[in-house]
N, C-alpha and C positions, 0 to 999 in steps of 0.2 A: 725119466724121459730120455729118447735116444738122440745124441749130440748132435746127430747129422739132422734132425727134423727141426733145428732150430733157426732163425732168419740173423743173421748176423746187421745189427744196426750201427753200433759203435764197435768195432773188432778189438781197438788195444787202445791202451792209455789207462791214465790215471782210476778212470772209471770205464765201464765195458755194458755194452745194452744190448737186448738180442729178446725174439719173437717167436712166440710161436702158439697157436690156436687160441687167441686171446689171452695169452698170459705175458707180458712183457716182465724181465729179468732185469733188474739193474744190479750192476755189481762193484761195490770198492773194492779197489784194484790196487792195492799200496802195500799187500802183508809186509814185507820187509821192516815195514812201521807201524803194524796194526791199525794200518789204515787210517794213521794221523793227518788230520788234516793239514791242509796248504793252502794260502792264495790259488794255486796253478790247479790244486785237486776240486778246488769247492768251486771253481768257476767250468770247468768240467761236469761235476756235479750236476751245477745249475742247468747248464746245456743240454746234459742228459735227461735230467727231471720234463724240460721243455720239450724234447723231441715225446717223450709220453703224452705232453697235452697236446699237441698237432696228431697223434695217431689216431683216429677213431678205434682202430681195432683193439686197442687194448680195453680189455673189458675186468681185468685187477694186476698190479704190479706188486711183484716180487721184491724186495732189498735185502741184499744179504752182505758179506762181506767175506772177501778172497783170507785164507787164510786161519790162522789159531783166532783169531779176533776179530769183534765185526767189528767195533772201531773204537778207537782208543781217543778218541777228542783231538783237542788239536797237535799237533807237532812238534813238543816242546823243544828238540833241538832244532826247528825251522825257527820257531818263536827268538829261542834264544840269541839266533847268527842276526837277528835283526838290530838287536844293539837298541840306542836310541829312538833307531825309528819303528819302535815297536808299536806304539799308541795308533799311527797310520797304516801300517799292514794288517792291524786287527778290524780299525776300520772295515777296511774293507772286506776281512774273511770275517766278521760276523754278517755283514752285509751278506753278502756272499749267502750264507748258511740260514739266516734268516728267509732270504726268500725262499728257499732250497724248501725251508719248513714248512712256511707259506704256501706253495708250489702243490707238496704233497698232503696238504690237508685237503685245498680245493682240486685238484685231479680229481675228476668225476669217476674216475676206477678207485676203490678200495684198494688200501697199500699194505700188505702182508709184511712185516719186518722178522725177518728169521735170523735169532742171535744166535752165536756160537761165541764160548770166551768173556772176555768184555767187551759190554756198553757201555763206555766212560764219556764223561766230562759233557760240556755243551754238545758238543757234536754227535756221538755215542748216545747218550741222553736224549738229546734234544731230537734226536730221527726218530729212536724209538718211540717216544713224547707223542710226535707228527704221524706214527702209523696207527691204522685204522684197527688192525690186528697184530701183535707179536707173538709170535713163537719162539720158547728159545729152550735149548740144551740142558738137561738136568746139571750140567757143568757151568753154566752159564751165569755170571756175576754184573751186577750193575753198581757203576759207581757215578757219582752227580761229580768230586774231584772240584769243580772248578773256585771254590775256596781255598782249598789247600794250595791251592798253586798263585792264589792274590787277586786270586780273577771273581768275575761275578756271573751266574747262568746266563746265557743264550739260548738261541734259535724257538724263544718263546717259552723257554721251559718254566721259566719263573711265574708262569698261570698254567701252560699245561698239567706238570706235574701233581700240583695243587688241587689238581680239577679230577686228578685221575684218584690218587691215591691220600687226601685232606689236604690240610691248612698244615696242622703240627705234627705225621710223617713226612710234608714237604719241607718243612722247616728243621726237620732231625736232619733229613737227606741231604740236605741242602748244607748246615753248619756244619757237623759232627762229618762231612760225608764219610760213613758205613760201608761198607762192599757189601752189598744184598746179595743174596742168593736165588738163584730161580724160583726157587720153592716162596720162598720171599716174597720175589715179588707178584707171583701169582696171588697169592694170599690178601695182598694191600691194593691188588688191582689194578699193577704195573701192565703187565701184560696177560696175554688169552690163554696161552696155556703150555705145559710143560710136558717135551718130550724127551724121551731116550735120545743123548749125543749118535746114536747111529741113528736113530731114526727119524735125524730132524728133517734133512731135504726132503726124506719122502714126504713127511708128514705135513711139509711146506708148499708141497704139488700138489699133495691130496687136497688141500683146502684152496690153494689156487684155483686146481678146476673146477671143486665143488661151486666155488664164487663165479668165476666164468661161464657157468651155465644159467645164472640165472638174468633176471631181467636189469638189461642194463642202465633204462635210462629210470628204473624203479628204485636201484640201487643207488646212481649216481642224486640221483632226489632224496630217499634216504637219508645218508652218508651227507650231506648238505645239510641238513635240516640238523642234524646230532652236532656237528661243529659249532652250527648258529646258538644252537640250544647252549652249548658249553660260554656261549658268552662271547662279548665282543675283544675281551681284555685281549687277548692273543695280539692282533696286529696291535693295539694299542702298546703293547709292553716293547714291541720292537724296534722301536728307535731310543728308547730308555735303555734297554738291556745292550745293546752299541753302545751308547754314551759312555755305560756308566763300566763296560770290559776295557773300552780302549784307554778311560782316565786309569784304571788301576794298572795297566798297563806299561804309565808310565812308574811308577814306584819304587821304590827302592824293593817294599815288601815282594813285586811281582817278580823283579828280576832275582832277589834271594830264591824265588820258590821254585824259578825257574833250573838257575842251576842248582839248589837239593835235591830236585827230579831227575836231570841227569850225572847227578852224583852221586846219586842212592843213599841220601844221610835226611834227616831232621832238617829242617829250614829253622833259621833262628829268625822272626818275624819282630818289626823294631815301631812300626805304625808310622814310617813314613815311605 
């Protein structure tokens, strides 16, 4: 697609959103961090996901992610600087991220998720979880992460995942977290389908417009119906899955894993 034929929505920040013949782009905007999340990033997020559902014209949305990564979960050295009051800032960025997920299941346009790198943790996970399609990069690795760090999944993932790929691969993904490979997770029916790392944007347009031409409000009915069919547990799990991040949050074990993550070593995990 040519740069100049695109409608500029959100021009800069954290996240960046932009238009053009039915196709809306959303983009995390944070490579510097692999696109870890933040309070400041996910309440962006949110705003942006919301200006998609006031547009009629969007007829499928794009998510990709700026950078080696499309998103690395949350922010661990944002996590970290919070100290104490960590239990409360999570509060709110699962909040945050939660409806985020919410948001893009119910968006009456189908949501193409184009991975490059990693998909890590609740957030990483959990978007791709929320998309109606993924494509990702023969390079492309998925990690769930949010035990190893003391935490528990998010953004619905703890029924999504389960729904997409069983009970006991979600519970392998989930304990053990694995780094899956593309090939991977096609296979277990993570995601749609795997392409060559150079050919993923095209490959992620070509099936954008392909969606864009057809009937939208057959689609957006659809795509409705498949979510309902997956069951009600999703928003059900969603104030459980807050609860139960921001208590481990408080921890000893959470703040150990926290800094092993940004000290590149073993976490020694003690059960308090």
């Amino acid at each position: 697609m040519n740069e100049r034929d695109w409608e500029s929505v959100i021009p800069n920040g954290d996240v960046l959103l932009r238009y053009r013949d039915g196709i809306a782009e959303l983009m995390l905007n944070r490579p510097h961090a692999s696109n870890g999340m933040t309070v400041d990033f996910l309440a962006a997020l949110y705003a942006a996901v919301m200006r998609c559902h006031g547009d009629p014209r969007i007829r499928v949305l794009v998510l990709r992610g700026a950078g080696k990564n499309f998103c690395a979960g949350g922010d661990v050295k944002d996590f970290a600087s919070k100290g104490e009051g960590l239990p409360d800032y999570l509060r709110q960025a699962t909040s945050y991220l939660q409806i985020v997920a919410g948001a893009l299941i119910r968006l009456n346009a189908p949501v193409i998720a184009s991975v490059q790198g990693f998909a890590a943790g609740g957030g990483g996970v959990g978007l791709v979880c929320a998309s109606d399609f993924v494509i990702a990069g023969t390079s492309a690795k998925f990690l769930t992460g949010a035990t190893r760090a003391g935490m528990a999944p998010d953004a619905g993932s703890s029924v999504t995942l389960q729904r997409l790929v069983g009970f006991r691969k979600a519970m392998d993904m989930l304990i053990r977290n694995p780094v899956v490979p593309a090939k991977e997770a096609l296979d277990i029916g993570l995601i749609t389908s795997v392409v060559s790392d150079e050919a993923l944007e095209e490959e992620t347009f070509r099936l954008a417009e392909e969606i864009a031409r057809g009937a939208p409000l057959a689609l957006a009915a659809t795509k409705r119906l498949l979510w309902n069919g997956l069951g009600t547990g999703i928003e059900v799990a969603f104030p459980e899955e807050s609860r139960t991040v921001s208590e481990l949050s408080g921890t000893a074990d959470a703040r150990e894993a926290l800094a092993a993550v940004i000290e590149r070593r073993t976490p020694l995990f003690t059960g308090r």
